[in-house]
N, C-alpha and C positions, 0 to 999 in steps of 0.2 A: 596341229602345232607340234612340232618336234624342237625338243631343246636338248642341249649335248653338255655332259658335266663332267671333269675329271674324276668325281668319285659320285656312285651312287646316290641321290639327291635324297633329302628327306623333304618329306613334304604335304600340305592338306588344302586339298580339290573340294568346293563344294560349289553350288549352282546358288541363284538369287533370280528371285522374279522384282515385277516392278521397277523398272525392267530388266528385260531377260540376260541375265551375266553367266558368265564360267568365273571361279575363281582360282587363282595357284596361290598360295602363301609356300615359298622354299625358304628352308631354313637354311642357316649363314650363306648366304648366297649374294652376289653382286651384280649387276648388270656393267658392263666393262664399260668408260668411258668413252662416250663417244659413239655407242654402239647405236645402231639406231634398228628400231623394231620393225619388220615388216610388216607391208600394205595387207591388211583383211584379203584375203580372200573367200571364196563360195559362200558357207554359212554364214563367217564372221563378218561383221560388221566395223568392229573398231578392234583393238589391242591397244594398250596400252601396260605400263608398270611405272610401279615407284618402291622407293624403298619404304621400309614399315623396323618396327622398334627392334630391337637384337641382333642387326644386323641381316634380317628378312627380306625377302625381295617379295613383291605381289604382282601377278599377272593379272589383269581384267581383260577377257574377251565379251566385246558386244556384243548379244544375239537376237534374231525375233523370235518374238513371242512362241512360244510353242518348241521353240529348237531345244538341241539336246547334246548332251555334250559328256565324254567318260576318260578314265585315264586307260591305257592300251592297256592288255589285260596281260597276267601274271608270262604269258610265253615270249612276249615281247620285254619285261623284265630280264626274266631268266636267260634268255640271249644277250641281251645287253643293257646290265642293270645303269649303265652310266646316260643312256636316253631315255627321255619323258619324251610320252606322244600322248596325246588326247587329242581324240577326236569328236569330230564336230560333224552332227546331220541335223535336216529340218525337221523331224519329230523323234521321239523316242524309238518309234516301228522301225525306221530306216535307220538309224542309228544299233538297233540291234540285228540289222539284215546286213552291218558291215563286216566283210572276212573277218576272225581271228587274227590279230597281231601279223 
């Protein structure tokens, strides 16, 4: 999942089982009217967002059981702080056998 922001996003990723989610909470963030989320692919399952209190926006990616999911790591920041990417594999193993940013 890669999202594109005019300035540096602030933001906090965490995972949930029961079942298995990705979470994004970005702060003052909007999803633009009208915009519509792309179709799941490979790992994911669903996506969705809604907005949340402060002017927050929230991602939920569906995943099965067992998947695994991180925010790209500091080299993909440092190139270009204005995109978020997380990425998504079906265990943790393969999820950390994916290239560097």
């Amino acid at each position: 999942l890669q999202l594109q922001f005019a300035t540096a996003p602030r933001y906090r990723f965490f995972m949930l089982d029961g079942p298995r989610r990705a979470v994004l909470d970005l702060e003052d963030t909007r999803l633009p009217a009208g915009r519509a989320l792309p179709t799941p692919a490979g790992t994911a399952r669903g996506l969705r967002a809604a907005p949340r209190p402060g002017g927050a926006l929230r991602f939920v990616v569906d995943l099965p059981e067992g998947a695994a999911a991180q925010v790209a790591g500091a080299a993909t920041a440092a190139r270009d702080p204005e995109r978020l990417v997380i990425e998504f594999a079906p265990s943790t193993a393969q999820l950390q056998a994916l290239p560097a940013g």
